[in-house]
Chimera marker file (.cmm) of the C-alpha trace (Angstrom):
<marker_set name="trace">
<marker id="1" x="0.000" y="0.000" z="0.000" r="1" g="1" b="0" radius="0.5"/>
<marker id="2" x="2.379" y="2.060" z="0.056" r="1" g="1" b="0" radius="0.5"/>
<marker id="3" x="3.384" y="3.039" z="4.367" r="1" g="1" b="0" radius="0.5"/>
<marker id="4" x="7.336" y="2.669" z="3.771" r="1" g="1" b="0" radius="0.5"/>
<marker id="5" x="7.512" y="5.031" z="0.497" r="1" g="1" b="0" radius="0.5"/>
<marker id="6" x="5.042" y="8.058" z="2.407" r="1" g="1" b="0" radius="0.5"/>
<marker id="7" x="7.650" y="8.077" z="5.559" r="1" g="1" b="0" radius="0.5"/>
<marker id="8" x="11.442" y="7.698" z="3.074" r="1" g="1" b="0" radius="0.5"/>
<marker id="9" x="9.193" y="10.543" z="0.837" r="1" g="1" b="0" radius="0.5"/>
<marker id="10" x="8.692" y="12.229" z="4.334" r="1" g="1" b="0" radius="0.5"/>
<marker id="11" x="12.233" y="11.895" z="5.891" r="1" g="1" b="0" radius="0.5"/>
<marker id="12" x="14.561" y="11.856" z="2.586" r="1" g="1" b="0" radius="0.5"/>
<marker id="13" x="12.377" y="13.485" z="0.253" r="1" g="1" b="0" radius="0.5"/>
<marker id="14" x="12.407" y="10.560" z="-2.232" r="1" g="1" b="0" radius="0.5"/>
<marker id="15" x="10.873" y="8.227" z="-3.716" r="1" g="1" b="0" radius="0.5"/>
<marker id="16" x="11.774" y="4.404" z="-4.515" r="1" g="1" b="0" radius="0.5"/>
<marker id="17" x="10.213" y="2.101" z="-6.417" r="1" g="1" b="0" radius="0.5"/>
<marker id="18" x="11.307" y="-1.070" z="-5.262" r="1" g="1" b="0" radius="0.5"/>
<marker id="19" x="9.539" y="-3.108" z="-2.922" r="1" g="1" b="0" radius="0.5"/>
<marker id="20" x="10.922" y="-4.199" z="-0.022" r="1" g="1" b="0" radius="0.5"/>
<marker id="21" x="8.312" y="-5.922" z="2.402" r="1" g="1" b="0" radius="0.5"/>
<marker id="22" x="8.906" y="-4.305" z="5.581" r="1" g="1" b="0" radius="0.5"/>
<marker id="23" x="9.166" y="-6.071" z="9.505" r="1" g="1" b="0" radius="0.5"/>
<marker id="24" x="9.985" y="-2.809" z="11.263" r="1" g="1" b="0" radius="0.5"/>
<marker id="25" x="12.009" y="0.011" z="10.233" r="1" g="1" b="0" radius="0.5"/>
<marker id="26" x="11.660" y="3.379" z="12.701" r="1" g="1" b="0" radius="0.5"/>
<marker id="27" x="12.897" y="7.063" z="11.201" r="1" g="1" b="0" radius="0.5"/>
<marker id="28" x="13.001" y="10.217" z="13.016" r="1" g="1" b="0" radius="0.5"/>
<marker id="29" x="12.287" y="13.270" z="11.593" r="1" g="1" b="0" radius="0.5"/>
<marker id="30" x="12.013" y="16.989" z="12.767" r="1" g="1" b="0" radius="0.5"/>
<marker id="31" x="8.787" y="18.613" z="11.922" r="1" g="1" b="0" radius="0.5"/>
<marker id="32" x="8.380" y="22.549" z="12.639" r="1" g="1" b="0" radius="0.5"/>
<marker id="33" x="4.900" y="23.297" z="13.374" r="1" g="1" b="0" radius="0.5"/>
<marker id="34" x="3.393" y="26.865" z="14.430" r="1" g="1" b="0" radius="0.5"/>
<marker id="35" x="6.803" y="27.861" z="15.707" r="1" g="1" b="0" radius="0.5"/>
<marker id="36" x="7.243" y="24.719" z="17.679" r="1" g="1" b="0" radius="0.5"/>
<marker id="37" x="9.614" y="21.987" z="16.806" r="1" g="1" b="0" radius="0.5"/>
<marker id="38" x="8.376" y="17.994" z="16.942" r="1" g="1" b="0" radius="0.5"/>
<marker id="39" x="10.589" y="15.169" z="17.163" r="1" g="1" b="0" radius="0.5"/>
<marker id="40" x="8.929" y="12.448" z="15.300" r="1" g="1" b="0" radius="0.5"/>
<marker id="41" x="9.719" y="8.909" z="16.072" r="1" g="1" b="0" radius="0.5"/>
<marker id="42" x="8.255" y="6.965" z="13.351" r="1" g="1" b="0" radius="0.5"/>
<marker id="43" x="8.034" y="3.066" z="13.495" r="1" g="1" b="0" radius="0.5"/>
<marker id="44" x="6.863" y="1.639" z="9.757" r="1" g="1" b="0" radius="0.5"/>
<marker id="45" x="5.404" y="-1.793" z="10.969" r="1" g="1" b="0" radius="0.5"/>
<marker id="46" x="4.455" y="-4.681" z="8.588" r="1" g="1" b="0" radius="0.5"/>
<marker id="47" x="1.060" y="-4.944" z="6.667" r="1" g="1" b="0" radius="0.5"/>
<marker id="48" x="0.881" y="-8.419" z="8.102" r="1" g="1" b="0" radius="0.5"/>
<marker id="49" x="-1.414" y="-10.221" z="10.599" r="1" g="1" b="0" radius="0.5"/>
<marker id="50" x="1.416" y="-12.557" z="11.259" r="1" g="1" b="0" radius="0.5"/>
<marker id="51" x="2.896" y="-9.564" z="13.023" r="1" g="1" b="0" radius="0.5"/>
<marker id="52" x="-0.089" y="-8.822" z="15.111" r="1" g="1" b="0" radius="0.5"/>
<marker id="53" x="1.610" y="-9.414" z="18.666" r="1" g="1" b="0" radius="0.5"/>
<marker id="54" x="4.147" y="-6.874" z="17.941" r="1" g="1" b="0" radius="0.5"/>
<marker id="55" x="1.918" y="-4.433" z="16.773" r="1" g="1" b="0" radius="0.5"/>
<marker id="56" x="-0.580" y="-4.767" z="20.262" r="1" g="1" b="0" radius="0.5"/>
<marker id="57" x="2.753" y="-3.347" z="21.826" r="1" g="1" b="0" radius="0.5"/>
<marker id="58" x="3.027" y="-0.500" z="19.647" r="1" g="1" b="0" radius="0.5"/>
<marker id="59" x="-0.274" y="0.459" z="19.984" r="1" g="1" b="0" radius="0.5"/>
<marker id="60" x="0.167" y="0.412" z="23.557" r="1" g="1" b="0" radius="0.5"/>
<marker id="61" x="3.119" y="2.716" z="23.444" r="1" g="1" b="0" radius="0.5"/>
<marker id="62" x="2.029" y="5.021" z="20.224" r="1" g="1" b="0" radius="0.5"/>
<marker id="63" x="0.765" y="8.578" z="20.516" r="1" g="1" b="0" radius="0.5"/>
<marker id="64" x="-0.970" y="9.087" z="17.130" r="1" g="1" b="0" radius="0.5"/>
<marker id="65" x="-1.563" y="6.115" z="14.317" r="1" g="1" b="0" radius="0.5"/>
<marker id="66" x="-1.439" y="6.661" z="10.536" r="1" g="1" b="0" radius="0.5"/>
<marker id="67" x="-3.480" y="4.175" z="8.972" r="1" g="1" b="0" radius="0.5"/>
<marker id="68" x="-3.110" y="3.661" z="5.132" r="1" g="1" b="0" radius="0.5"/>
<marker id="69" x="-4.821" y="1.814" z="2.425" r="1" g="1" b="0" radius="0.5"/>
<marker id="70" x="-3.803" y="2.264" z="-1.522" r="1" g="1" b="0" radius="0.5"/>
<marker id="71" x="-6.863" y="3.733" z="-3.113" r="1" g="1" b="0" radius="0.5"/>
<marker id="72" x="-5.830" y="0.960" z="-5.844" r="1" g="1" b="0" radius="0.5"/>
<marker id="73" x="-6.913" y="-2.349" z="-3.202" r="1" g="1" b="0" radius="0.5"/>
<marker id="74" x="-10.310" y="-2.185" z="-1.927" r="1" g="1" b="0" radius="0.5"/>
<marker id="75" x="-8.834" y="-5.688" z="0.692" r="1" g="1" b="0" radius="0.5"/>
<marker id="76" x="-6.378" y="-2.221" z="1.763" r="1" g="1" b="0" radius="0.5"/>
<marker id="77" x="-9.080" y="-0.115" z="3.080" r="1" g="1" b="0" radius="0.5"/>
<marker id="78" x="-11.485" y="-3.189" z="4.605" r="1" g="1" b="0" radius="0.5"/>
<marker id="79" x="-8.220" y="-4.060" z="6.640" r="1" g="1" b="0" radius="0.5"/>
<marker id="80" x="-7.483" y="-0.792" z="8.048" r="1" g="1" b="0" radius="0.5"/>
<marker id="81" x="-10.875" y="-0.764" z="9.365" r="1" g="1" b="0" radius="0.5"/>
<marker id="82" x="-9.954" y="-3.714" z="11.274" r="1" g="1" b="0" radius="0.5"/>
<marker id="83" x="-6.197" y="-2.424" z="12.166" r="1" g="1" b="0" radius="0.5"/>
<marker id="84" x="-8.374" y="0.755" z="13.692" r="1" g="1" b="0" radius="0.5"/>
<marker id="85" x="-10.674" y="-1.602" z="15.891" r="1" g="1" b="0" radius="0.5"/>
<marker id="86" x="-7.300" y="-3.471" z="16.789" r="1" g="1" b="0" radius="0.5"/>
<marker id="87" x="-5.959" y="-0.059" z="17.724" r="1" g="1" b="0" radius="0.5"/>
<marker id="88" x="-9.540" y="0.745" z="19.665" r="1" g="1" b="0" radius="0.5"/>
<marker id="89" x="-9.336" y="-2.803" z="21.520" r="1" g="1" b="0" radius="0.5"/>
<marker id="90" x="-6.105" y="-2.271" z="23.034" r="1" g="1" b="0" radius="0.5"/>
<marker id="91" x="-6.345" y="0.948" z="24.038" r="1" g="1" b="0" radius="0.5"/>
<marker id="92" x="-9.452" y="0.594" z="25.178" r="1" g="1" b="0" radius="0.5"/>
<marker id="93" x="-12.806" y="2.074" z="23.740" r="1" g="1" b="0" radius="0.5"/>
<marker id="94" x="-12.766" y="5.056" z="26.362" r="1" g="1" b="0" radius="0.5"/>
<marker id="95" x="-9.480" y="6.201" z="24.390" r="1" g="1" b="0" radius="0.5"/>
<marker id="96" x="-11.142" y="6.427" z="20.957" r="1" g="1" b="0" radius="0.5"/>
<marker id="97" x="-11.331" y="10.456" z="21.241" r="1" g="1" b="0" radius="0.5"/>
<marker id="98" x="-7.696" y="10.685" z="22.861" r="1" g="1" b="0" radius="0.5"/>
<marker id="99" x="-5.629" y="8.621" z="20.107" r="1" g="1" b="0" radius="0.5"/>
<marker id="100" x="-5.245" y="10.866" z="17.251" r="1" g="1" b="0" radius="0.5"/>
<marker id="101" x="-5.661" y="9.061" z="13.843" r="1" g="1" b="0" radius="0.5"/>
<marker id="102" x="-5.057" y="9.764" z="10.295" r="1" g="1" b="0" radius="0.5"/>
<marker id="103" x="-6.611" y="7.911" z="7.247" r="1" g="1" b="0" radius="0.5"/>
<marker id="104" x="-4.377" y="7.690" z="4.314" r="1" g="1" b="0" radius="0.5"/>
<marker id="105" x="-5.325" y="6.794" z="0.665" r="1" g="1" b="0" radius="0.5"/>
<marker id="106" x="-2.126" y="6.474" z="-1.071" r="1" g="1" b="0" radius="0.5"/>
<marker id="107" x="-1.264" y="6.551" z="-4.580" r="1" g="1" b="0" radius="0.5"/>
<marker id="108" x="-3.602" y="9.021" z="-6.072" r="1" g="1" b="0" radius="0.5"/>
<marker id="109" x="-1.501" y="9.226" z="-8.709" r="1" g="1" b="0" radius="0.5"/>
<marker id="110" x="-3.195" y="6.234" z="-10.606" r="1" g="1" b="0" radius="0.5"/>
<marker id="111" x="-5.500" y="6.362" z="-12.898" r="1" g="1" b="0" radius="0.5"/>
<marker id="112" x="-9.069" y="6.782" z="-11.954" r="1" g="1" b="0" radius="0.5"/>
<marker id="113" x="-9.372" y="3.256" z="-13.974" r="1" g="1" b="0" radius="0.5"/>
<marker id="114" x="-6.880" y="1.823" z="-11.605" r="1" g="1" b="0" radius="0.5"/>
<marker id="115" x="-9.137" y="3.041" z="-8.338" r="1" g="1" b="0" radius="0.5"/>
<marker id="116" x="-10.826" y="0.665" z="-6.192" r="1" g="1" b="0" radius="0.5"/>
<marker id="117" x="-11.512" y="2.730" z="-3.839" r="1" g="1" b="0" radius="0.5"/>
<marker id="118" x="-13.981" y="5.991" z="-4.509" r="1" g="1" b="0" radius="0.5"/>
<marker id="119" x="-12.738" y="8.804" z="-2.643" r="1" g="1" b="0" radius="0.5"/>
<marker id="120" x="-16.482" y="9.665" z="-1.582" r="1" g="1" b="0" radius="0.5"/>
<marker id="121" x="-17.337" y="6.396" z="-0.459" r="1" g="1" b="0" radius="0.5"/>
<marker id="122" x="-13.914" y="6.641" z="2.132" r="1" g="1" b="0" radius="0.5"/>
<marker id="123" x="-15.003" y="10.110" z="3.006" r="1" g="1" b="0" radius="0.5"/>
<marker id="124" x="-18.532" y="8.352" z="3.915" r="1" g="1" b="0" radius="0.5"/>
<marker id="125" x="-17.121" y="5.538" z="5.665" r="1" g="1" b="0" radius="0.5"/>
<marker id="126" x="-14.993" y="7.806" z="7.974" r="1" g="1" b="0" radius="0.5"/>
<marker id="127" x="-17.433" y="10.022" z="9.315" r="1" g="1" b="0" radius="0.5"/>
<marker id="128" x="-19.891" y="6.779" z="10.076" r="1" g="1" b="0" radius="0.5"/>
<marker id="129" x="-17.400" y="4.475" z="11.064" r="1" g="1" b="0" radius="0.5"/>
<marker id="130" x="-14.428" y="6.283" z="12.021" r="1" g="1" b="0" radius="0.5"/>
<marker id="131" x="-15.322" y="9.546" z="14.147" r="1" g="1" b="0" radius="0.5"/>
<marker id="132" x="-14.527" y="11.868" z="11.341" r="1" g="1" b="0" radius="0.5"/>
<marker id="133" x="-11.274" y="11.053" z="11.188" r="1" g="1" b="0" radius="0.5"/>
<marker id="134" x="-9.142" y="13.510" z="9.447" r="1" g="1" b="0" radius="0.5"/>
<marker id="135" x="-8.791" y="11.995" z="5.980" r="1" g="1" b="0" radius="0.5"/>
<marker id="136" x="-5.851" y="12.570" z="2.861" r="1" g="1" b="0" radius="0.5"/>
<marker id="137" x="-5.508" y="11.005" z="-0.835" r="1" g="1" b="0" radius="0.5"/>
<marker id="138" x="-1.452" y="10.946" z="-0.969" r="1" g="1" b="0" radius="0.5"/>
<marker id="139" x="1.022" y="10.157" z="-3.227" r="1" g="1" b="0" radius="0.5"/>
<marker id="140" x="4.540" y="8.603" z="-2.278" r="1" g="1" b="0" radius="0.5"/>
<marker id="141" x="5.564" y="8.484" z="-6.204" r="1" g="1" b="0" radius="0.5"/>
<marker id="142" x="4.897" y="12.584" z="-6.885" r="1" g="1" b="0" radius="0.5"/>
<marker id="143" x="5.277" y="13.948" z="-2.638" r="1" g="1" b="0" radius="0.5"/>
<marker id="144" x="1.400" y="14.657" z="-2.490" r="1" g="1" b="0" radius="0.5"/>
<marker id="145" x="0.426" y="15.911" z="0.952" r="1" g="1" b="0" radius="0.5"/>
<marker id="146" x="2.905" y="13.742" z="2.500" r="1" g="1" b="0" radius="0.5"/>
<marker id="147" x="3.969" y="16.933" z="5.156" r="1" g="1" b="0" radius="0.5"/>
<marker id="148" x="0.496" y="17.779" z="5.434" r="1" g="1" b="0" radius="0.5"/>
<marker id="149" x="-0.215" y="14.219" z="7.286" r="1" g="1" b="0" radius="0.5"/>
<marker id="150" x="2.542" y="14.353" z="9.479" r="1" g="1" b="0" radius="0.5"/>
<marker id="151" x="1.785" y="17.606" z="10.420" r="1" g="1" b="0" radius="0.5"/>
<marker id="152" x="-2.031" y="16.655" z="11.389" r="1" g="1" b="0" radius="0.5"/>
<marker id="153" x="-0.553" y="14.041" z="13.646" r="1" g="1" b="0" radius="0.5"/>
<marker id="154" x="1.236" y="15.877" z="15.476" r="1" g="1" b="0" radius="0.5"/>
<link id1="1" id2="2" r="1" g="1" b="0" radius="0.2"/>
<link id1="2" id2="3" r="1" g="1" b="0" radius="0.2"/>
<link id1="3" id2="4" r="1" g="1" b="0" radius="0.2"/>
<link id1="4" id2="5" r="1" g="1" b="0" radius="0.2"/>
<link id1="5" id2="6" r="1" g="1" b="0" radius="0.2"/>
<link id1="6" id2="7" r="1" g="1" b="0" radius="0.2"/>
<link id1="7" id2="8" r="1" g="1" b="0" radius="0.2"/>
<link id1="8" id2="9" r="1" g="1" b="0" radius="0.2"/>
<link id1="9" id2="10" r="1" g="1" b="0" radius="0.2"/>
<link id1="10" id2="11" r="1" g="1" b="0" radius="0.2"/>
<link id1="11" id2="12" r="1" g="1" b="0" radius="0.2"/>
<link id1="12" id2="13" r="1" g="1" b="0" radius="0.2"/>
<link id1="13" id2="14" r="1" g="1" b="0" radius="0.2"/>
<link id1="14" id2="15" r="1" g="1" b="0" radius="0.2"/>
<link id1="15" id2="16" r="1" g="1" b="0" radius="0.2"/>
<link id1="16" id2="17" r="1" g="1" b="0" radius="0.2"/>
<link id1="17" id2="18" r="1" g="1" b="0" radius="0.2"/>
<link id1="18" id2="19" r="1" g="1" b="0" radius="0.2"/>
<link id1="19" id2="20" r="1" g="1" b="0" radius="0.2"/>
<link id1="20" id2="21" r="1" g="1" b="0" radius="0.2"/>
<link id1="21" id2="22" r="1" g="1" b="0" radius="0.2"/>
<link id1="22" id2="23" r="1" g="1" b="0" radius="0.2"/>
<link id1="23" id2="24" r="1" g="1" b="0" radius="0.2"/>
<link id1="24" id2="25" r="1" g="1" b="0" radius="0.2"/>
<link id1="25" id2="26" r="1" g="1" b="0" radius="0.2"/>
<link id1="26" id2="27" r="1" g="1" b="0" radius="0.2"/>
<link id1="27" id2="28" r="1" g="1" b="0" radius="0.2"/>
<link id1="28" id2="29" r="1" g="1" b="0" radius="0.2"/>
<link id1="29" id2="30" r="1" g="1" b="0" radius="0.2"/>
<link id1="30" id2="31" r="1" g="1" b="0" radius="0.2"/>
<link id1="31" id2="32" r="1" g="1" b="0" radius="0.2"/>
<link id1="32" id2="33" r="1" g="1" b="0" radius="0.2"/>
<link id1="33" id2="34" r="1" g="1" b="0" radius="0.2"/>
<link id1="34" id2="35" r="1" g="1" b="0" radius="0.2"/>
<link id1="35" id2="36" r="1" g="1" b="0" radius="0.2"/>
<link id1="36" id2="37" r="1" g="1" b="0" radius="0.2"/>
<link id1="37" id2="38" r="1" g="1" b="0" radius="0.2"/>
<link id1="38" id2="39" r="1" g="1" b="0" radius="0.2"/>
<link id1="39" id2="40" r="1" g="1" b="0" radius="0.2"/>
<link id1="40" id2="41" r="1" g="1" b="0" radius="0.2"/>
<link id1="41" id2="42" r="1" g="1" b="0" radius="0.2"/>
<link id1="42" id2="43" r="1" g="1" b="0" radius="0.2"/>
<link id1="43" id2="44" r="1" g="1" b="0" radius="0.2"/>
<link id1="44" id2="45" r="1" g="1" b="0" radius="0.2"/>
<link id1="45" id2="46" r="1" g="1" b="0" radius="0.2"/>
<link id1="46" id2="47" r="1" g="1" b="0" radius="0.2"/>
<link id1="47" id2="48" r="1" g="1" b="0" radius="0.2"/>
<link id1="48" id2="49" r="1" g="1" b="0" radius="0.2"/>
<link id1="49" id2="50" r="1" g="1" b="0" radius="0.2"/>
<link id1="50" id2="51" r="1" g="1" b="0" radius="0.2"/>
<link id1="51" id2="52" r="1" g="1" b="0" radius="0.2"/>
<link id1="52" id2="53" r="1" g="1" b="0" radius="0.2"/>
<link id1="53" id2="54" r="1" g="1" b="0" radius="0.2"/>
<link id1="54" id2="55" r="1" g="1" b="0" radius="0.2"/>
<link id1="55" id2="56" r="1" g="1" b="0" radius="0.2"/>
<link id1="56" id2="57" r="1" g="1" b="0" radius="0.2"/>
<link id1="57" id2="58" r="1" g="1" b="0" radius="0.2"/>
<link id1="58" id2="59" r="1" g="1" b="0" radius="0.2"/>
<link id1="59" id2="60" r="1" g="1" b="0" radius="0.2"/>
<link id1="60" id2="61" r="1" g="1" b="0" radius="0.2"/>
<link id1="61" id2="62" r="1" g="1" b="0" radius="0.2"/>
<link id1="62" id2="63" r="1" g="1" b="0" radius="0.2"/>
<link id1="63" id2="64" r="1" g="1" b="0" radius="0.2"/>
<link id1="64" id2="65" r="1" g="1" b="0" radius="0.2"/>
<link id1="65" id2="66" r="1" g="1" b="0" radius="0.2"/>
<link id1="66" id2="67" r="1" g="1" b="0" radius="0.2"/>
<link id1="67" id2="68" r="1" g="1" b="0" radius="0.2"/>
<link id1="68" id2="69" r="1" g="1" b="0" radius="0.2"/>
<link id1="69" id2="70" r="1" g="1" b="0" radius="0.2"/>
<link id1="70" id2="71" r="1" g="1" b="0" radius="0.2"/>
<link id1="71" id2="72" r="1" g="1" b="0" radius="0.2"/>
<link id1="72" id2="73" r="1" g="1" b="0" radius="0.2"/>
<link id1="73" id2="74" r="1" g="1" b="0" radius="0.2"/>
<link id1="74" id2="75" r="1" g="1" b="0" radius="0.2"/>
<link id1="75" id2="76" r="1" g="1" b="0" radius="0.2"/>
<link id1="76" id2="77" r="1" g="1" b="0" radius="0.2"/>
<link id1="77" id2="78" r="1" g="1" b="0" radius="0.2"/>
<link id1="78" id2="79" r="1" g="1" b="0" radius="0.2"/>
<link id1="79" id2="80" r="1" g="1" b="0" radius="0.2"/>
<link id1="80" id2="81" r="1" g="1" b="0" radius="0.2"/>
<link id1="81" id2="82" r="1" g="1" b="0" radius="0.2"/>
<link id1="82" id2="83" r="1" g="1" b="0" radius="0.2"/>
<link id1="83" id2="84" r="1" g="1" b="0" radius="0.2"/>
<link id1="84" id2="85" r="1" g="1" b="0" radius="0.2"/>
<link id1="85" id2="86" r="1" g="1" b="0" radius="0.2"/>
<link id1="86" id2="87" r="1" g="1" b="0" radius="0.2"/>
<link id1="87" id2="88" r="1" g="1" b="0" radius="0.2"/>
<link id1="88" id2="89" r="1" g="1" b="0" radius="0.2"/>
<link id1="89" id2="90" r="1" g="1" b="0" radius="0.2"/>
<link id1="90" id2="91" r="1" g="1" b="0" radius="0.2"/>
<link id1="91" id2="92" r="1" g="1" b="0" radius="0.2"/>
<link id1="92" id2="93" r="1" g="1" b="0" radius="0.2"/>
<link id1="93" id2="94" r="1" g="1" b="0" radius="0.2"/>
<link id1="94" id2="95" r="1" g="1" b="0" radius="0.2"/>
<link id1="95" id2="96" r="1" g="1" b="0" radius="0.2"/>
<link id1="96" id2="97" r="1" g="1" b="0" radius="0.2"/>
<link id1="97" id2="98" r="1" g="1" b="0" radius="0.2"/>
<link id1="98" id2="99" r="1" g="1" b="0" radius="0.2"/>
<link id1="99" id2="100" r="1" g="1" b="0" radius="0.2"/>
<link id1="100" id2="101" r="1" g="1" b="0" radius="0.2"/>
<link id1="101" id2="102" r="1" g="1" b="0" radius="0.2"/>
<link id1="102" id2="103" r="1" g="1" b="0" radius="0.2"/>
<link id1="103" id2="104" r="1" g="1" b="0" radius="0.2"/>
<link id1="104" id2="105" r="1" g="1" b="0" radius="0.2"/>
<link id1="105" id2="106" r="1" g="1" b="0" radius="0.2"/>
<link id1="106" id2="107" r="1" g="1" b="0" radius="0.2"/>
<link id1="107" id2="108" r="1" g="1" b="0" radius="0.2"/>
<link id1="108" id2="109" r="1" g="1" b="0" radius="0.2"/>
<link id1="109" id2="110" r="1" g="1" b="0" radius="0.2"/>
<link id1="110" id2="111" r="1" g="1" b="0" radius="0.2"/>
<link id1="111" id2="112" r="1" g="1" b="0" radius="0.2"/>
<link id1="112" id2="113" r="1" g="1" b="0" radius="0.2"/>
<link id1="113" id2="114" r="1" g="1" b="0" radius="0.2"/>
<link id1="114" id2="115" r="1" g="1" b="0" radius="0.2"/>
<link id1="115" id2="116" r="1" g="1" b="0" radius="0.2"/>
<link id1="116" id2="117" r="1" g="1" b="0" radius="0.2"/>
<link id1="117" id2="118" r="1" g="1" b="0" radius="0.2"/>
<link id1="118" id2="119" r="1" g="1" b="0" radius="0.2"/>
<link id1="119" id2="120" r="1" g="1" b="0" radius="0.2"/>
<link id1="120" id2="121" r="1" g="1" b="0" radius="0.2"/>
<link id1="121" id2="122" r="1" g="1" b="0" radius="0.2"/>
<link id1="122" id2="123" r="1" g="1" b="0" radius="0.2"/>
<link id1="123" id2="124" r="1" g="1" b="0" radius="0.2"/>
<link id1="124" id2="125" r="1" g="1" b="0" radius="0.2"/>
<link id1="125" id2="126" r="1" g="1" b="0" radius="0.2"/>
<link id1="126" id2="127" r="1" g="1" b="0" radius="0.2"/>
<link id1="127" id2="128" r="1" g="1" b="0" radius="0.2"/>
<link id1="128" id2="129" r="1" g="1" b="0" radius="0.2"/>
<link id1="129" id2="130" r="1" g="1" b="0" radius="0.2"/>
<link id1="130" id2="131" r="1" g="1" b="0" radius="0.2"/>
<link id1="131" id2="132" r="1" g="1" b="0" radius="0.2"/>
<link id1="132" id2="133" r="1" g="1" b="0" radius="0.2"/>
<link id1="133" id2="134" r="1" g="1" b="0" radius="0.2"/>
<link id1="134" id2="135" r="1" g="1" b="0" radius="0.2"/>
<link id1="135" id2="136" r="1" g="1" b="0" radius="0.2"/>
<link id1="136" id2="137" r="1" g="1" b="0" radius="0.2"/>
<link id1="137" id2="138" r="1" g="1" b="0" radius="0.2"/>
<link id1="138" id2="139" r="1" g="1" b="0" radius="0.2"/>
<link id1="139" id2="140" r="1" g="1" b="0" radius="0.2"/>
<link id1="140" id2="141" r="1" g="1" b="0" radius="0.2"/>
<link id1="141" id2="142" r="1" g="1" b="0" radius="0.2"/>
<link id1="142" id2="143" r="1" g="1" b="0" radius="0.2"/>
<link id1="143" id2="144" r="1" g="1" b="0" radius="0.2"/>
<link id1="144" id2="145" r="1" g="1" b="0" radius="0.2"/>
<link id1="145" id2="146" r="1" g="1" b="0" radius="0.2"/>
<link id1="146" id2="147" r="1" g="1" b="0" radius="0.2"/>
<link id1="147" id2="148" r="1" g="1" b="0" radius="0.2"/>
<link id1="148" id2="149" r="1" g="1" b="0" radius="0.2"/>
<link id1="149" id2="150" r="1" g="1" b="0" radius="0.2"/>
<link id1="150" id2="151" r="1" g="1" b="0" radius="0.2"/>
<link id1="151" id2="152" r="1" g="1" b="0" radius="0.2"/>
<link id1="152" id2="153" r="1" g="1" b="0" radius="0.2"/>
<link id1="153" id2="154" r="1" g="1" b="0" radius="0.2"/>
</marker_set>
């Protein structure tokens, strides 16, 4: 989907092609926001259930989750619904206001014949499903609002 190219885009302003499936990586990367300056610690986990255990523990210890889906696999955005209950469950339900999300479609650079997923009907789904949620269409490839995510994390 796409998580490992949005944070290399984010940290070394690049983009690259290959895929390389990813366990855990973490970057760090300095965001200025409203005068302020944010260290980010960002931990890229695997798109994997098999990986499930380790990702209960960084949900425990995460301050804000960026949950993203390509645009081009409707399976994408059906299983970060369930990565966002997963989120909900270990944290607990009570915490569902105080752990700041973002929703991510990446790879609006395709063509629209190449979408699976309409951006209305993710823009529905997140203010039923997902307490509105803020919401961006990205692209890793061309650096589409790649700052502006991190920056709404934070």
């Amino acid at each position: 989907v796409g998580k490992s190219a949005l944070i290399v885009q984010l940290v070394h302003g690049k983009f690259d092609d290959k895929y390389d499936p990813t366990i855990e990586d973490t970057y760090r990367h300095r965001i200025v926001l409203d005068g302020h300056h944010y260290l980010l610690d960002v931990i890229d986990t695997a798109g994997t259930k098999q990986f499930s255990e380790m990702r209960d523990i960084y949900i425990k210890r995460g301050h804000g989750f960026i949950l993203v889906y390509s645009i081009g696999s409707e399976a994408s955005f059906t299983e970060i619904q369930g990565i966002r209950q997963q989120i909900l469950d270990v944290r607990g339900k009570a915490d569902e206001e105080m752990v700041p999300m973002v929703l991510v479609g990446n790879k609006c650079d395709l063509f629209p014949k190449d979408r699976e997923v309409n951006q209305f009907v993710a823009q529905l789904t997140i203010n039923k499903q997902m307490n509105d949620c803020p919401f961006f269409e990205t692209s890793a490839k061309e650096g589409i609002h790649i700052q502006e995510v991190f920056t709404d994390i934070v």
